[in-house]
C-alpha positions in Angstrom: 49.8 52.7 -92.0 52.1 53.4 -89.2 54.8 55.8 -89.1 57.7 54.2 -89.2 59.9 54.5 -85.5 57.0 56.2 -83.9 55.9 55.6 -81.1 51.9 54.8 -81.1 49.4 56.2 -78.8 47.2 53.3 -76.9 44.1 54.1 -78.9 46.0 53.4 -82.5 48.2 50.5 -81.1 44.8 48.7 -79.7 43.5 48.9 -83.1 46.4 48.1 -85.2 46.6 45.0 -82.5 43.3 43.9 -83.3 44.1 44.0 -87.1 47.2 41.9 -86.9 45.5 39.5 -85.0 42.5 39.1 -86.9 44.4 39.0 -90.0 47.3 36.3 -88.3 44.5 34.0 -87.3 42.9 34.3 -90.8 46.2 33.0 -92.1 48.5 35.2 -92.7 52.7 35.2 -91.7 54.0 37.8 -89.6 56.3 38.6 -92.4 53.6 39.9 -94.5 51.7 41.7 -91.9 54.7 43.6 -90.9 55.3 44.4 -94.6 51.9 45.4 -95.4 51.9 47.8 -92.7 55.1 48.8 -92.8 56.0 47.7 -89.0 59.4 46.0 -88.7 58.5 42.1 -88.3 60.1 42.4 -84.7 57.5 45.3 -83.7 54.3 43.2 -85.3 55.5 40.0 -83.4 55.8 41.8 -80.1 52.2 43.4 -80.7 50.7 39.6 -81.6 52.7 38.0 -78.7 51.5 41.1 -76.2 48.3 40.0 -77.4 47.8 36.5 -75.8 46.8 34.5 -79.0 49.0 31.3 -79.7 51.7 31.8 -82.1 52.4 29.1 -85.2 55.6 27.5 -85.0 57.9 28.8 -87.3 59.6 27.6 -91.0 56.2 25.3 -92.4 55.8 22.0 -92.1 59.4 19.6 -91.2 59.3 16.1 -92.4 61.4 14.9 -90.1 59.1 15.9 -87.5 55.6 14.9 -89.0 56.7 11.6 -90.4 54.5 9.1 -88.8 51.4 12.0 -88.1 48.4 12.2 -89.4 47.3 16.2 -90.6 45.9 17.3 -87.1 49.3 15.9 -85.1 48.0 12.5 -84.0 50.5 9.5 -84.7 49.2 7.0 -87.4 49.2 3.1 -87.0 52.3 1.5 -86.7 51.8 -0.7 -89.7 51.2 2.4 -92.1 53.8 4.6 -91.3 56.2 1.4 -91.5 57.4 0.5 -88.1 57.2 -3.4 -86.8 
């Protein structure tokens, strides 16, 4: 855990760093990960952005925006998704 508004010395930031990112990639929000080591969410997005790896886009999955898409992004047949 992390004491909250300190400031963390390069040895403990590279290792909480490699948590988050470990644990983001697994799967998890940034919500969670700031809770569950009680970092505010805007401290354990700066650490995962500072790290390099690509972010998720946020709010889930639109419908407006995957109508028409298969699972992995790629656009279905016209005749399935219902356009002439």
């Amino acid at each position: 855990m992390v004491k909250r508004y300190s400031r963390l010395e390069m040895e403990e930031r590279s290792r909480l760093s490699a948590t988050l990112v470990g644990e983001y990639e697994a799967g998890i929000p940034v919500r969670p990960l700031a809770d569950k080591y009680q970092i505010s969410y805007g401290r354990a997005y700066r650490i995962l952005k500072e790290s390099g790896i690509g972010m998720r886009p946020r709010g889930g999955w639109n419908r407006r925006s995957q109508a028409g898409r298969h699972d992995d992004g790629s656009p279905l047949p016209a005749d399935i998704c219902g356009e002439k």
